[in-house]
C-alpha positions as CSV (number, residue, x, y, z in Angstrom):
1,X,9.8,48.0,210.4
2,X,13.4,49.0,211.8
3,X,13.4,53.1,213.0
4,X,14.9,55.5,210.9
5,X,17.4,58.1,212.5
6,X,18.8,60.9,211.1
7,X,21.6,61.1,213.5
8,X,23.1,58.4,215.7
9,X,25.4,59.6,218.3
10,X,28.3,57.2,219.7
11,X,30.0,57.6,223.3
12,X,29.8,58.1,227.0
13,X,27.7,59.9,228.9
14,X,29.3,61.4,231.8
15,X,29.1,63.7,234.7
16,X,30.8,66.7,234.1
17,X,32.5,69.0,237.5
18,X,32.5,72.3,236.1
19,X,34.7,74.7,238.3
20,X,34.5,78.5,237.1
21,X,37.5,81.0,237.9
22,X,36.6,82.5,241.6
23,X,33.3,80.1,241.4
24,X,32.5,77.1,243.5
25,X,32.2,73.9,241.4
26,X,29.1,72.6,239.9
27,X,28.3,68.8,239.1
28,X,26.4,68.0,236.3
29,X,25.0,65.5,233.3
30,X,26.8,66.2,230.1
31,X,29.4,64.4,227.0
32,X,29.6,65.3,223.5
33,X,26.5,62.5,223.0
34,X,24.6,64.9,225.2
35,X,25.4,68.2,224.0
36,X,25.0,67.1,220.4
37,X,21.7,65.1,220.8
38,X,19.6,67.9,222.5
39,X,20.7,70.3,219.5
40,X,19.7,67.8,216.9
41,X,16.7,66.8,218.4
42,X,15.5,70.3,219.3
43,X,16.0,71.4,215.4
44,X,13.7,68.5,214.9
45,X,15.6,65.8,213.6
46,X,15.0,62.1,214.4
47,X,17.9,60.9,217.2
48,X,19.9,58.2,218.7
49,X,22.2,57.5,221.5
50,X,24.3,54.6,221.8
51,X,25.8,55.5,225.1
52,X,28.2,53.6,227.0
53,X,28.0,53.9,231.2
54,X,26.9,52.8,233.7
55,X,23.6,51.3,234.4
56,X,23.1,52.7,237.9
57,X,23.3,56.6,236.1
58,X,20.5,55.5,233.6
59,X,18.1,58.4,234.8
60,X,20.7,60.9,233.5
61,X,19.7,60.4,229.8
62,X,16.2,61.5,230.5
63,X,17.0,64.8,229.3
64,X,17.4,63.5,226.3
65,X,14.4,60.6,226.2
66,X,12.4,63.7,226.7
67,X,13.4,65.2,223.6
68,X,12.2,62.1,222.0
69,X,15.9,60.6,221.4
70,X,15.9,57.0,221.5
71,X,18.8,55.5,224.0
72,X,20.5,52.8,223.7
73,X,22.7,51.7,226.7
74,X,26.3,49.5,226.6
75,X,26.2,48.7,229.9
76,X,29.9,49.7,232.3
77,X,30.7,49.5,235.9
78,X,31.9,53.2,235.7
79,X,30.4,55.8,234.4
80,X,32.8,58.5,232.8
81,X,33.6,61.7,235.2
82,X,35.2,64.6,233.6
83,X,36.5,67.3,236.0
84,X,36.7,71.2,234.3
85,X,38.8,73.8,236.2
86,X,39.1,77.3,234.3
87,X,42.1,78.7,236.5
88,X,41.5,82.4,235.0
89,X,38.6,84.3,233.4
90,X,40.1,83.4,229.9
91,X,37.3,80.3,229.5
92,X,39.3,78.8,227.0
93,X,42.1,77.9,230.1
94,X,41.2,74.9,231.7
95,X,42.5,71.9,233.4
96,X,40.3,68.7,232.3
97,X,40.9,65.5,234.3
98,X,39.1,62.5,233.8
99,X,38.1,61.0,237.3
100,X,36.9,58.0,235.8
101,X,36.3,56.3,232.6
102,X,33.5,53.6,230.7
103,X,36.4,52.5,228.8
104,X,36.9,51.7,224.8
105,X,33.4,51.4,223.2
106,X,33.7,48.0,221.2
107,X,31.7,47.3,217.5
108,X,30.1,44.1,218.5
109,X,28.3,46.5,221.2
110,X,27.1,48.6,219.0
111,X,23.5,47.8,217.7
112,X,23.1,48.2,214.0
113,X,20.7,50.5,213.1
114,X,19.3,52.7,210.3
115,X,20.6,56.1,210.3
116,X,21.6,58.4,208.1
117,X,24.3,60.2,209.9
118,X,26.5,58.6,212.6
119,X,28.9,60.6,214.7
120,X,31.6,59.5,217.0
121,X,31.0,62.0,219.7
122,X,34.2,61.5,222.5
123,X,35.9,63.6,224.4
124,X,38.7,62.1,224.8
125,X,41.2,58.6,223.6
126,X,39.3,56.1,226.1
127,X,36.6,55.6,223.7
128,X,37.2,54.8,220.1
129,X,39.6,52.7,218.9
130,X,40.6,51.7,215.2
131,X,38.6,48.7,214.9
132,X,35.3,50.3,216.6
133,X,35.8,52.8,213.6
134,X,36.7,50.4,211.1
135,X,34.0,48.6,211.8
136,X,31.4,51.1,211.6
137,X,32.4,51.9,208.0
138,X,32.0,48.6,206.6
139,X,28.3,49.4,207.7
140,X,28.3,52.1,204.7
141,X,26.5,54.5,206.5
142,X,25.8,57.8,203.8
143,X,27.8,59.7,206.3
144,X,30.0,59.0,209.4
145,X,32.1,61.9,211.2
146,X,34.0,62.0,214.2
147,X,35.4,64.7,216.7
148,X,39.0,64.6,216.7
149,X,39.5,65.8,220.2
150,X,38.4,61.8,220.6
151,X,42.0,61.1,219.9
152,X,44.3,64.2,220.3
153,X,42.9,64.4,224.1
154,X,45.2,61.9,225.3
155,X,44.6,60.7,229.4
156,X,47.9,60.6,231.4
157,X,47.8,57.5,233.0
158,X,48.8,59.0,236.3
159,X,47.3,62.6,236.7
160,X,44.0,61.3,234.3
161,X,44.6,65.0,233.1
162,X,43.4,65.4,229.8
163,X,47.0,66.3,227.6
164,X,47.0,67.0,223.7
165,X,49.4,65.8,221.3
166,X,49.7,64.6,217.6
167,X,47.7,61.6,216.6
168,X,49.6,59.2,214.7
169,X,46.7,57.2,212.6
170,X,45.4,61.3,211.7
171,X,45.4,60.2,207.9
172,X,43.8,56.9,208.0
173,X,41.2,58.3,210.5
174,X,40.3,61.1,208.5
175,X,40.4,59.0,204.8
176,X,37.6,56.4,206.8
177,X,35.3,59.9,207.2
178,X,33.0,62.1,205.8
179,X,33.2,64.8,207.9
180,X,35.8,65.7,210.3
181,X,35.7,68.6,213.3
182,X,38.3,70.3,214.8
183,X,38.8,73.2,217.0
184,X,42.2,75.5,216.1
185,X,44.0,74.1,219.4
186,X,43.7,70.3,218.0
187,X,44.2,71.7,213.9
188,X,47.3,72.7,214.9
189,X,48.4,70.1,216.9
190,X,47.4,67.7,213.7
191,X,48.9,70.1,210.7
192,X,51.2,72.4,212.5
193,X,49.3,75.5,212.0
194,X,46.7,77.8,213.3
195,X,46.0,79.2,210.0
196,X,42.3,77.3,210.0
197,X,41.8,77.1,206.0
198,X,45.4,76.6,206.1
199,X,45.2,73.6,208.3
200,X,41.9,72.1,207.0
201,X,43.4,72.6,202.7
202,X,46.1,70.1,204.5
203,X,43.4,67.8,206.1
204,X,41.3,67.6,203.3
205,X,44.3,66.5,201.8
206,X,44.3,63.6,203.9
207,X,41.0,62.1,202.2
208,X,38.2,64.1,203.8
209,X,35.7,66.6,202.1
210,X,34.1,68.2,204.7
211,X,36.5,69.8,207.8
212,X,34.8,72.1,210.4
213,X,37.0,74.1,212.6
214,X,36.1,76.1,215.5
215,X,38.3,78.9,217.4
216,X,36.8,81.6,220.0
217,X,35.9,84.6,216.9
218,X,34.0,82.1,215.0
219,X,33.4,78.6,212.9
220,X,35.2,77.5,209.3
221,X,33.9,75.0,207.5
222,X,36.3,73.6,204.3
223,X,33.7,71.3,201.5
224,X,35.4,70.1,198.5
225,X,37.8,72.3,198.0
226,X,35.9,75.6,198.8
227,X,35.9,77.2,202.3
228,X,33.0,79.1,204.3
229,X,33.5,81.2,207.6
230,X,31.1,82.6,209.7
231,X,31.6,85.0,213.4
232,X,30.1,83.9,216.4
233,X,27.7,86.2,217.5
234,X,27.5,85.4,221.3
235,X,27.5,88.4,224.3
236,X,29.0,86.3,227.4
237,X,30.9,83.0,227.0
238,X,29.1,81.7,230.6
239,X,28.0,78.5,228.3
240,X,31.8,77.4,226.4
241,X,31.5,74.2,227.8
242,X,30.2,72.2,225.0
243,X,31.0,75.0,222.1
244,X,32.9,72.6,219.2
245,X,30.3,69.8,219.9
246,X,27.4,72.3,219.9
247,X,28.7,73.5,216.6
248,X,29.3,70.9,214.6
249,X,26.2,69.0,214.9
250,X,24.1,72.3,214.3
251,X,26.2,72.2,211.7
252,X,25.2,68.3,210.5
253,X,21.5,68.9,211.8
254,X,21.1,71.4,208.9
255,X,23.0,69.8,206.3
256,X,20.6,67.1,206.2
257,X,18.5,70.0,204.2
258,X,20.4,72.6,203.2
259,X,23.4,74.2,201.6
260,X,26.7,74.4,202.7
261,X,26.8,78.1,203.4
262,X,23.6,78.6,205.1
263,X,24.3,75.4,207.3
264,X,27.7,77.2,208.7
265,X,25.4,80.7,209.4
266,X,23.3,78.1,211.4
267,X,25.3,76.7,213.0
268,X,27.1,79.8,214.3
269,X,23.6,81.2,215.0
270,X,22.7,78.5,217.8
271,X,25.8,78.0,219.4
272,X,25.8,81.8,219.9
273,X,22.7,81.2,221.4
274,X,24.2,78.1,223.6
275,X,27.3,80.1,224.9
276,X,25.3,82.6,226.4
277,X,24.0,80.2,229.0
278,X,25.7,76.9,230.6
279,X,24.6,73.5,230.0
280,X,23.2,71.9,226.9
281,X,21.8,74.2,224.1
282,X,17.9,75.3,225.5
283,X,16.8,77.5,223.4
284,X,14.4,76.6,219.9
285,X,14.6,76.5,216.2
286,X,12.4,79.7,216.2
287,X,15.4,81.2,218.5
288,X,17.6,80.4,216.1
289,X,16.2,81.8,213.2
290,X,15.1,85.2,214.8
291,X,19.2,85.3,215.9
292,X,20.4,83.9,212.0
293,X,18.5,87.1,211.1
294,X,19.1,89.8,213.6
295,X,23.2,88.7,213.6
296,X,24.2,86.6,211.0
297,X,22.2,87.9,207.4
């Protein structure tokens, strides 16, 4: 009998260089995949990772094995390296350059298997392409969502910085999928507003339900036709690497299980737990429910 998952992530792993303002850099594993299979699996759900890098870096996704998350590896000569430089003490400044890149995760690579939710976890336009999503619908999957900093990160071919602009398949990419995140920076750049509910009423309008939209006060969640908002409750902002990613799959995690509204407190709950500390979220569901109640009632 084939596994079940509850969540499949899709993307690279990487190393992320982490530079702080008035810091020394630090090097270390991380991606979207990463940062979104340690919260789903450490809420208890049933995890995969179809990861593309390279095979030499294999022993960085033991993090994750050890959480019980099954890998699966598309094998590349490079494995992605994401360089993070926060020139001020403002953490959401920063310079991203990507050193070096897997490259475009193709569909025939990507082994079919039986999960409820599959997420597109990138961080920037070297991953997915049309047909890789395309593709993935035509499996029917009862829900498939993607992080649209995927494709509004575009890589300058010369720098490798990381530079945002408009997408120009937005619609179509967001009529193929169920749920949709955003943080304000990339909502804007897509509607031409900052207003969040503002800018997810017109993205729904593009063909999806569900829109989640992160900003530095808090997390807004727009599901057919209604909207939900929740404050972050974090002290320090030491962890804001990984924030949006964190987020939203808290966000998906609980969903699998429970209303709308209380899914959104959740999900602000952890990642206020996350930010507080760098790296990957490390705390436990127990965590997360003694801060739901202390902060976010």
């Amino acid at each position: 009998m084939s596994k079940k998952y509850d969540i499949t992530f899709i993307g690279h792993m990487c190393y992320d260089e982490i530079k702080h303002f008035g810091q020394e850099a630090k090097v270390a594993p991380g991606s979207a995949v990463l940062c979104g299979a340690m919260v789903a699996a450490k809420v208890g759900k049933k995890v995969a990772a179809v990861v593309k890098m390279s095979p030499k870096d294999e022993h960085i996704l033991q993090p994750m094995k050890d959480l019980g998350v099954d890998c699966y590896l598309i094998p590349s000569e490079e494995t992605s390296y994401n360089r993070v430089v926060h020139e001020s003490e403002n953490m959401d400044e920063r310079t991203m350059t990507l050193i070096k890149s897997a490259g475009i995760i193709d569909i025939k690579d990507v082994p079919e298997l039986d999960s409820t939710c599959v997420h597109l976890a990138g961080i920037s336009d070297t991953e997915f392409d049309m047909a890789l999503m395309k593709g993935l619908k035509a499996r029917n999957y009862p829900s498939l969502s993607v992080d649209m900093q995927s494709f509004v990160r575009h890589i300058n071919p010369v720098t490798k910085n990381h530079e945002y602009s408009d997408v120009a398949d937005k619609k179509e990419i967001a009529a193929m999928m169920d749920k949709l995140k955003l943080d304000v920076l990339e909502a804007k750049l897509l509607t031409g507003t900052d207003d969040l509910e503002k800018a997810a009423i017109i993205i729904e309008s593009w063909g999806c339900s569900d829109i989640m939209i992160t900003q530095s006060e808090g997390v807004l969640a727009r599901v057919d036709g209604k909207t939900y908002y929740e404050k972050f409750s974090n002290s320090n902002v030491s962890g804001r690497t990984g924030r949006g990613d964190t987020t939203f799959v808290a966000y998906l995690s609980h969903r699998l299980d429970h209303g709308i509204a209380e899914s959104v407190k959740f999900a602000a709950a952890l990642v206020s737990i996350k930010m507080e500390t760098p790296g990957p979220f490390n705390g436990s569901l127990e965590d997360v429910y003694k801060r739901l109640k202390e902060k976010h009632s």
